[in-house]
C-alpha positions as CSV (number, residue, x, y, z in Angstrom):
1,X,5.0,-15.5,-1.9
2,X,7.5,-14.3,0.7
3,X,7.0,-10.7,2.0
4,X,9.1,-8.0,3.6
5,X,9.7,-4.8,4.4
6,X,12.8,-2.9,3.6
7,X,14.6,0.0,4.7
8,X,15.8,2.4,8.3
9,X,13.6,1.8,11.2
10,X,10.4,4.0,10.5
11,X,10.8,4.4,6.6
12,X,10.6,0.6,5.7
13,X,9.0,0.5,2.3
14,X,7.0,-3.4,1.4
15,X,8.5,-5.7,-0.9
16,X,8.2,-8.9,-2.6
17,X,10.8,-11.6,-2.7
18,X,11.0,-12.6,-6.3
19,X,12.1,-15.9,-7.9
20,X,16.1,-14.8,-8.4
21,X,15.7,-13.6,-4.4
22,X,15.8,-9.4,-5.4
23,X,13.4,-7.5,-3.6
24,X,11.0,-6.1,-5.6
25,X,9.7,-2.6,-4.5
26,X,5.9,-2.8,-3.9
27,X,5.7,0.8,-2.2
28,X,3.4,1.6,-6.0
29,X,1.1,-0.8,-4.8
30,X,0.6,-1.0,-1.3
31,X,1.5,1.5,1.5
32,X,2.7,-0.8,4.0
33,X,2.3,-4.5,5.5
34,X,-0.3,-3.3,8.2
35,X,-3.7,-4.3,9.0
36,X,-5.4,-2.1,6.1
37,X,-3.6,-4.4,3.6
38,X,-3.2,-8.2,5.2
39,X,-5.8,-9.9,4.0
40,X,-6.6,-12.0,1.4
41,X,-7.7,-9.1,-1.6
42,X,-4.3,-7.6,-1.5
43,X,-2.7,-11.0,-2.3
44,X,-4.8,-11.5,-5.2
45,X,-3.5,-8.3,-6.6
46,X,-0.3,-9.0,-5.8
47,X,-0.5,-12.1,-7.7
48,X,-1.5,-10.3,-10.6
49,X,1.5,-8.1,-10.4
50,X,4.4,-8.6,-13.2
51,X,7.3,-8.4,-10.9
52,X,9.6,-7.3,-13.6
53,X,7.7,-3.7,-13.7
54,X,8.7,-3.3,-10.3
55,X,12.0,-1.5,-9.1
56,X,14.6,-4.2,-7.2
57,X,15.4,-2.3,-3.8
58,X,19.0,-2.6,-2.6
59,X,19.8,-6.2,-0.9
60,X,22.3,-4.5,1.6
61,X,19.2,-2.3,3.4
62,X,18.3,-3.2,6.7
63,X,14.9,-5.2,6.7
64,X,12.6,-4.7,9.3
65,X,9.5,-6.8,10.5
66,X,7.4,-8.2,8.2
67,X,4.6,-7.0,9.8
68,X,3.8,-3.5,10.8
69,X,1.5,-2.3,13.5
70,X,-0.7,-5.1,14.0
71,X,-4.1,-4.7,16.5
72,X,-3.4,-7.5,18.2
73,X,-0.6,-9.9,19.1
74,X,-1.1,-13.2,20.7
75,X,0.7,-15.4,21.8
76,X,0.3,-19.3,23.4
77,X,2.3,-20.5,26.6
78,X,3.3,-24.1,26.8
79,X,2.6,-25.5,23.6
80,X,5.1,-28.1,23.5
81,X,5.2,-30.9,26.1
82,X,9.3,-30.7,26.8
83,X,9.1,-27.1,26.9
84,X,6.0,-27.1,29.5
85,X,8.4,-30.4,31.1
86,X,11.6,-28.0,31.4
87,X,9.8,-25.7,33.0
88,X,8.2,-27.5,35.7
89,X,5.0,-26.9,34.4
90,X,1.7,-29.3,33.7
91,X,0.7,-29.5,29.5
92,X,-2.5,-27.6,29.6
93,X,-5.8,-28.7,28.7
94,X,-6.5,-25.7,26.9
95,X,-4.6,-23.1,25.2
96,X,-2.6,-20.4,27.8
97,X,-3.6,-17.2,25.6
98,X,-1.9,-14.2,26.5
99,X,-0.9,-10.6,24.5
100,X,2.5,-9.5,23.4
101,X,2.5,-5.6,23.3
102,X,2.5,-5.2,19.4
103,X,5.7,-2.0,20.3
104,X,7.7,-4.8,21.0
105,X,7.8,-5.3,17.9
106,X,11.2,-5.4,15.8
107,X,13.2,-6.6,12.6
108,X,14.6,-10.2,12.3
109,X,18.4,-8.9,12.6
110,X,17.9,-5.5,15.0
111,X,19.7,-5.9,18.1
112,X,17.6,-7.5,21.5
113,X,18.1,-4.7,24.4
114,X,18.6,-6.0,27.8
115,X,16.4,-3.5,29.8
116,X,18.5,-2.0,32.1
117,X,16.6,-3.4,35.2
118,X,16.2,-7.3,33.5
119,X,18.6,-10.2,34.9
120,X,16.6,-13.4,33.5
121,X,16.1,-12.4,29.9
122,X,15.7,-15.3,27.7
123,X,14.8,-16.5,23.7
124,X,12.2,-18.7,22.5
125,X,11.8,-19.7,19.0
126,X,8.1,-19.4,17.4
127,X,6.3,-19.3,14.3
128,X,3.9,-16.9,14.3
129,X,0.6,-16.7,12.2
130,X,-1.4,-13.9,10.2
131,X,-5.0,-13.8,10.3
132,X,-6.1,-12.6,6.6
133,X,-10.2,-11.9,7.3
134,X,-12.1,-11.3,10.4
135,X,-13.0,-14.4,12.3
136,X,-15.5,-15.3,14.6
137,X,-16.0,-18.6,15.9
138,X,-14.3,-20.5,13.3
139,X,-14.7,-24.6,13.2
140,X,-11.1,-25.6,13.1
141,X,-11.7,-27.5,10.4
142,X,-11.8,-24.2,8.8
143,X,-9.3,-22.7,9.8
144,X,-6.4,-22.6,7.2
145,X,-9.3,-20.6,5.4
146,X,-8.6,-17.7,8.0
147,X,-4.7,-18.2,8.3
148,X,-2.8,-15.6,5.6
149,X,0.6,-16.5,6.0
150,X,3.5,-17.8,8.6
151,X,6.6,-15.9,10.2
152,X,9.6,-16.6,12.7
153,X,8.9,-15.1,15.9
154,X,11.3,-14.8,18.7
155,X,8.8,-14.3,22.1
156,X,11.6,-12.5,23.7
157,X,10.8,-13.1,27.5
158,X,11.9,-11.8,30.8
159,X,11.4,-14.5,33.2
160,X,11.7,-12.6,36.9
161,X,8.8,-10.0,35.4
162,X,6.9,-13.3,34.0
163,X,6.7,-15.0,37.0
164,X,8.0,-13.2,40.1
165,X,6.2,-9.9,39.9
166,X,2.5,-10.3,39.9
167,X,-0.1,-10.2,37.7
168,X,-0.2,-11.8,34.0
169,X,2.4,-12.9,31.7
170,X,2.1,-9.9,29.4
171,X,4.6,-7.5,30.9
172,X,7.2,-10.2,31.0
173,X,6.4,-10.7,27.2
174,X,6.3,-6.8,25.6
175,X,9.8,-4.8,26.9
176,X,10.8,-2.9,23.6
177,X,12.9,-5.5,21.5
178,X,10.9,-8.4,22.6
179,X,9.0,-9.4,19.7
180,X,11.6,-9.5,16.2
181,X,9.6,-10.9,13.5
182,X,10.5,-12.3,10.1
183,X,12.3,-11.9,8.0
184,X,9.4,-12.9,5.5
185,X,6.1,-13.4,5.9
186,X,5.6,-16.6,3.6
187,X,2.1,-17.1,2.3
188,X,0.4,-20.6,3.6
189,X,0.5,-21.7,-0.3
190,X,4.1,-22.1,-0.3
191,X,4.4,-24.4,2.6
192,X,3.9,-27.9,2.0
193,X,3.0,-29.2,5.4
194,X,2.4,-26.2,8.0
195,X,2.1,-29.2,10.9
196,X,5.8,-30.7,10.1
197,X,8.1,-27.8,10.3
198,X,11.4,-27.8,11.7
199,X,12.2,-24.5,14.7
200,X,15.6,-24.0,15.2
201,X,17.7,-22.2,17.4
202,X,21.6,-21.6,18.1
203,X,22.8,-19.3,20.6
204,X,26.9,-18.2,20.1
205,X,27.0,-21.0,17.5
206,X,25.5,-23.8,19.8
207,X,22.5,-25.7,19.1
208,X,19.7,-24.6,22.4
209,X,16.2,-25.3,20.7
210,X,15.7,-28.4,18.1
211,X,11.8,-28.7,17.9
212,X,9.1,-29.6,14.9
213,X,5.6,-28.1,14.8
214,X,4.4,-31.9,14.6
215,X,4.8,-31.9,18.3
216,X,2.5,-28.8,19.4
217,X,0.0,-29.6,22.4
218,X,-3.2,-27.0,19.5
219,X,-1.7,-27.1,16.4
220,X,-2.8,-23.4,14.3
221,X,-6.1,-24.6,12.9
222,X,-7.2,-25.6,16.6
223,X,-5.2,-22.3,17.9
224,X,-7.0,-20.3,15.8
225,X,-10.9,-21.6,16.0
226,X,-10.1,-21.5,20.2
227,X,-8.9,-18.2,20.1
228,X,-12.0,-17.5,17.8
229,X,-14.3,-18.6,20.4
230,X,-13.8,-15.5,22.9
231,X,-12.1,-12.6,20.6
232,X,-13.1,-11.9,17.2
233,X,-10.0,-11.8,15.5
234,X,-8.8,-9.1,12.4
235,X,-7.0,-9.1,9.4
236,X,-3.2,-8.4,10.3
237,X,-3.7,-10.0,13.7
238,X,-0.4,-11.6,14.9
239,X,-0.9,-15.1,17.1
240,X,2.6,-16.7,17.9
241,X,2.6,-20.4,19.0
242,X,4.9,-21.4,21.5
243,X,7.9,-22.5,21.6
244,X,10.0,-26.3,22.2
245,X,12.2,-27.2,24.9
246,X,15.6,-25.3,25.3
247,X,15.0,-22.2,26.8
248,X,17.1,-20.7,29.5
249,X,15.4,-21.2,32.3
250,X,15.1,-24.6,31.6
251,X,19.1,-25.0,32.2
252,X,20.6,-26.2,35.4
253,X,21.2,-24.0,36.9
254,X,19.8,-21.5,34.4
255,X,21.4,-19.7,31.7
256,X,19.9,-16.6,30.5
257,X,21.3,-13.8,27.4
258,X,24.0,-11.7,28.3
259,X,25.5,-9.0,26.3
260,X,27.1,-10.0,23.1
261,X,25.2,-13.2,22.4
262,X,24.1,-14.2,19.5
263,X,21.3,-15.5,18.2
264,X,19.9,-17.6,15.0
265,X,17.1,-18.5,14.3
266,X,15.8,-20.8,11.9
267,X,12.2,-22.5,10.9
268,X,11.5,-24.7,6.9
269,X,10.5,-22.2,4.3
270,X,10.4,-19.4,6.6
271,X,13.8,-18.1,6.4
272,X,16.5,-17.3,9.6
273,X,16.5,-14.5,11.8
274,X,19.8,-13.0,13.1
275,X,20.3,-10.8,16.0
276,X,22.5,-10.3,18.7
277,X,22.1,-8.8,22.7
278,X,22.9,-5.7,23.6
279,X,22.7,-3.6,26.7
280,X,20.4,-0.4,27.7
281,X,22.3,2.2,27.4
């Protein structure tokens, strides 16, 4: 099933995408797509539901992410050779694990705010995934037994606070519009192959990332049981993947968002994301 939450920033109710593509109301049901009701009980009952009971929302609202206040957000550097290659960087041996600030967090078509002292913000295309039960050092042979669903990140990242100014990755990673998500999150059963999925993204109508999940350094079952080894992760707990080649700093010379651009994003079965940069005011 594909998930989402509909409405004005703050008053998003959830909904269900339903097989003629309405949005079926599940506010009756569930209060909202947070931790207390990602997991793997709350999809059973959802499964359960007759859709046709439920009230169709209007298509024309805003939607928001399609995840809502999650306890942690991950996220994995380098995870694609040519993006780790454009960046003058060495593939790691192990995943790069660092945290996204989960008030980064926006909706797949809000604007992207250039902070008002930022002069090398840049996109990379992600998909991100959601952790349905706790887990603790899980083989990664079990891991899709963990994994509740897939979304389209965009790790949003300022690249002079990344590198040049000390310290971790994270404040580069977390300024307030850094993190849109969705629009759906799409339950693993309705992808056929999570480990052959096309990322796009175009940037003022111009192709600038072209990658395929078959091409990840940890794919998300080895993600997931490495991650698993050192934090015990929770239902509703966000870990975004990395992105391919493309990015703007990778340019010669580089080539980073101004105001105005506009951004699409697009990954198979996960639907495309639509925003567009905008200045502090």
């Amino acid at each position: 099933m594909k998930l989402l939450r509909v409405g004005k920033k703050e008053k998003e109710v959830p909904a269900l995408l339903d097989k003629d593509n309405n949005f079926r109301d599940l506010s009756r049901i569930i209060d909202d797509l947070n931790p207390q009701n990602l997991n793997f009980n709350t999809l059973e009952k959802l499964k359960d539901l007759d859709l046709n009971s439920l009230p169709i929302l209007n298509k024309n609202e805003r939607i928001g992410s399609c995840i809502k206040n999650p306890s942690n957000f991950l996220a994995i550097g380098l995870n694609y050779k040519a993006h780790a290659e454009e960046t003058n960087s060495a593939s790691p041996k192990e995943p790069i694990v660092f945290n996204k600030s989960p008030h980064c967090i926006i909706g797949p078509y809000d604007d992207v705010i250039i902070p008002k002292n930022s002069k090398c913000l840049d996109h990379e295309i992600e998909i991100a995934l959601i952790v349905g039960k706790k887990a603790k050092y899980v083989n990664e042979e079990d891991a899709q037994n963990y994994i509740l669903g897939y979304c389209i990140c965009n790790d949003i990242s300022e690249r002079e606070w990344q590198k040049d100014r000390g310290g971790q990755w994270v404040k580069g990673k977390s300024g307030d519009t850094f993190g849109p998500l969705g629009p759906y999150l799409v339950t693993k059963d309705e992808i056929n192959d999570p480990f052959n999925l096309n990322l796009k993204l175009d940037l003022n109508g111009k192709r600038r990332q072209d990658g395929n999940t078959s091409l990840m350094i940890f794919n998300f079952n080895f993600l997931l049981s490495h991650i698993t080894q050192f934090i015990t992760l929770m239902p509703g707990d966000l870990i975004t993947t990395g992105t391919p080649a493309g990015v703007g700093m990778g340019m010669n010379p580089p080539d980073y968002l101004k105001e105005g651009d506009e951004m699409k994003l697009k990954v198979d079965y996960l639907g495309e994301q639509k925003t567009k940069v905008s200045k502090e005011i």
